[in-house]
C-alpha distance (Angstrom), angle and dihedral (degrees) to the residues before:
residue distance angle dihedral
X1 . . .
X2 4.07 . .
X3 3.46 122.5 .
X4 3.95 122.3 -174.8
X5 3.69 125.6 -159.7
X6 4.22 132.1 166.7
X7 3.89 139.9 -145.4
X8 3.14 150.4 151.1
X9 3.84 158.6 -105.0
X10 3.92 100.4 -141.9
X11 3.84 117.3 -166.1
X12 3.77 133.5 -160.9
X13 3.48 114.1 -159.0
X14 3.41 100.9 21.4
X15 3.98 106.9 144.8
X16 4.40 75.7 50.8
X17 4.25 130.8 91.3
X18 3.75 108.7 -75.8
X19 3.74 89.6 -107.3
X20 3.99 93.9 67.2
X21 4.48 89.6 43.6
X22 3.60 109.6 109.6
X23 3.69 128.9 176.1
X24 3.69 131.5 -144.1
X25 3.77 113.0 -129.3
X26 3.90 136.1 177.5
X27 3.79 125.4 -140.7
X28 3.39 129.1 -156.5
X29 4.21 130.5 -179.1
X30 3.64 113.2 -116.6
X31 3.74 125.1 -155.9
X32 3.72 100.2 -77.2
X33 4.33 85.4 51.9
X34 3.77 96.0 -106.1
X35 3.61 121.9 138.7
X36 4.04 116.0 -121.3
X37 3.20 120.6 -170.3
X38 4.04 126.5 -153.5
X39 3.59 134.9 143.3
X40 3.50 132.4 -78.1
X41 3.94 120.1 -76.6
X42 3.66 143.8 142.8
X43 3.64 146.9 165.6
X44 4.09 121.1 -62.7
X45 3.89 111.7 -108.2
X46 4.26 111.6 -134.4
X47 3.78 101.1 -85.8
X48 3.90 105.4 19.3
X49 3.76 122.1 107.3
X50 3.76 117.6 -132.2
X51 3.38 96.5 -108.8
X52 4.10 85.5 60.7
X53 3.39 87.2 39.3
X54 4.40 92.1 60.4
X55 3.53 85.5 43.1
X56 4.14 102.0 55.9
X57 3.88 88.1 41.6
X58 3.61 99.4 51.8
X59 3.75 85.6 45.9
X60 4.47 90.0 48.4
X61 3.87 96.1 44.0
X62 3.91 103.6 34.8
X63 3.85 114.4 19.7
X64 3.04 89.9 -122.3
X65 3.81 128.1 125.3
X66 3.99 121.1 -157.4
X67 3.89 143.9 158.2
X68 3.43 135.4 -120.0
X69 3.68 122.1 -102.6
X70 4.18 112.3 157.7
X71 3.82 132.9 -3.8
X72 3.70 100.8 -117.5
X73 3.63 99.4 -168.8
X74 3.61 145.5 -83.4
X75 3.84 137.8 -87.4
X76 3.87 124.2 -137.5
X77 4.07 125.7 -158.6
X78 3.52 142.0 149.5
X79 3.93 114.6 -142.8
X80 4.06 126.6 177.3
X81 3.84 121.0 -130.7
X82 3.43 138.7 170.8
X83 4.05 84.6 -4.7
X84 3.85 92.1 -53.0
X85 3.83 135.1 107.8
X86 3.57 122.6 -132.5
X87 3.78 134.2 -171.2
X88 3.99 110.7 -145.4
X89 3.59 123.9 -166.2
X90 3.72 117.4 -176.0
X91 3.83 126.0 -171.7
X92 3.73 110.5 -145.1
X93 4.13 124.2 -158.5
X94 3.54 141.5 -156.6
X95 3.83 110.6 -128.8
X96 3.77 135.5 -162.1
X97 4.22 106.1 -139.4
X98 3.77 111.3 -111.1
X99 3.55 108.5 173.1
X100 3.38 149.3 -54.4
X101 4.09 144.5 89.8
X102 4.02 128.1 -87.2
X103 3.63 101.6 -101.5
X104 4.20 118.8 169.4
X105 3.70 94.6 -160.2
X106 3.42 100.7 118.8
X107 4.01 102.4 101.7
X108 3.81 89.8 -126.8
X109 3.42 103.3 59.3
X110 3.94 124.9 65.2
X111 3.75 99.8 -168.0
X112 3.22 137.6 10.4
X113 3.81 120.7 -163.3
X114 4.42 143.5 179.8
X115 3.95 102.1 -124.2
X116 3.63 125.0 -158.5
X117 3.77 97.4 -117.2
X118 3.59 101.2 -132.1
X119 4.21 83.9 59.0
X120 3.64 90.1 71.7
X121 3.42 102.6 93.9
X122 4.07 86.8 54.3
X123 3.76 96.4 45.2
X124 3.79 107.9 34.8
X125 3.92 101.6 99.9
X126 3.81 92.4 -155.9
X127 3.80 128.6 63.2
X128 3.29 98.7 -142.8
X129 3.62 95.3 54.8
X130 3.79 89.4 46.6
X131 4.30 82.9 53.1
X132 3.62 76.9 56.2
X133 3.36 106.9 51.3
X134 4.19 88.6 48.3
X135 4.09 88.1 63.6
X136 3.76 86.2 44.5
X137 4.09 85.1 60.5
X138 3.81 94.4 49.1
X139 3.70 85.9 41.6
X140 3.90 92.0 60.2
X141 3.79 93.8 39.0
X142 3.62 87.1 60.9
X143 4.13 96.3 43.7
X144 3.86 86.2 48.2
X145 4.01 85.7 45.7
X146 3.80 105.5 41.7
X147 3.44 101.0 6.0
X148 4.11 130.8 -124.5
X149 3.82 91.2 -40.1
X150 3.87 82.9 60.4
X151 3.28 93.2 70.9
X152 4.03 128.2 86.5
X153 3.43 118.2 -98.1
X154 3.75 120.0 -104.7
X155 4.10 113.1 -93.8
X156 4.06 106.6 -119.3
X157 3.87 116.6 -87.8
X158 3.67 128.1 -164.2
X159 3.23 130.3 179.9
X160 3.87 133.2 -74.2
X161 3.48 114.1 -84.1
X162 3.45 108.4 176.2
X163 3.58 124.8 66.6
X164 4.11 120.2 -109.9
X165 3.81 120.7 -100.7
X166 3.40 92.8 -163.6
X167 4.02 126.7 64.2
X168 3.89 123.6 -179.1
X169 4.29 105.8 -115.2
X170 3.78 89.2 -150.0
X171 3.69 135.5 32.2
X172 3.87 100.5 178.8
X173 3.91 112.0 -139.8
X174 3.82 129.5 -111.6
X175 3.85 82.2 -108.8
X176 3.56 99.2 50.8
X177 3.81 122.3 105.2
X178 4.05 112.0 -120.3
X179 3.67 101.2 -145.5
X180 3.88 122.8 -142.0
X181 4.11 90.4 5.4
X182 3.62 123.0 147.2
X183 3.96 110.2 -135.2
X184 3.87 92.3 -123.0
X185 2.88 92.2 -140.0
X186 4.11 120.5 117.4
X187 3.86 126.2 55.9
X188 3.72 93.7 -40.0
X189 4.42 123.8 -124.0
């Protein structure tokens, strides 16, 4: 079974110094109650392209709204559930901010949180998102540097083909309380 989702690394302040950059990331409690944080992804919908796909999840789990810039690359794992392997692939982007407020209402996220960017490679739970988050530096050096033409063009992205194997059970609604949630809201952990 493969499933394929997309997200992003959104960044507010990014045409600023370093120093003013901050990130916004998502945590979620694993099994052992420890927050993790990572950035915002989630699985393709039938006819959106990955780069849509970064965009609407961003926007779901953080509030947040932001634009493409750069594909900076994709992560590959194979997970077991309900008894069955799957192979994920997930295509990760590097976003300018647009607008929006940090809001953790989305049901699968606990906290949601601005990150100075040069914290990442501290607070990024996974390595491969903290792999990601070093070509996301040498992608804004060059921005700042050369400016958006700088940048390397964004690989071609087609629609999703196949259909999901994996559906969400719950999708809490606006009206719903979100028990034992931080607001998000603040100068983040």
């Amino acid at each position: 079974m493969h499933e394929t989702s997309a997200g992003g690394l959104v960044i507010d302040g990014i045409d600023k110094p370093r120093e003013e950059q901050v990130a916004a990331l998502i945590g979620r409690i694993d099994r052992r109650g420890r927050m993790l944080w990572s950035l915002p992804k989630g699985h393709i919908e039938v006819g959106e392209t990955a780069e849509q796909t970064a965009m609407r999840e961003v926007a779901e789990e953080t509030g947040v709204r932001g634009s493409v810039l750069a594909a900076l690359g994709s992560i590959d794992y194979w997970f077991v559930t309900d008894g069955r392997r799957v192979h994920k692939t997930v295509h990760h982007y590097l976003m300018r901010f647009s607008g929006g407020e940090l809001s953790d209402d989305d049901v699968e996220v606990a906290e949601v949180a601005w990150v100075p960017i040069r914290e990442l490679p501290s607070k990024l739970a996974y390595a491969d998102e903290r792999r990601l988050a070093e070509v996301a530096d040498e992608l804004i050096d060059k921005l700042q540097t050369d400016g958006p033409e700088a940048l390397p063009p964004l690989p071609p992205s087609s629609p999703r083909r196949r259909p999901q194997t994996h559906s969400h059970a719950h999708r809490r609604r606006s009206d719903e309380p979100t028990p034992g949630r931080k607001n998000g809201r603040g100068p983040g952990p």
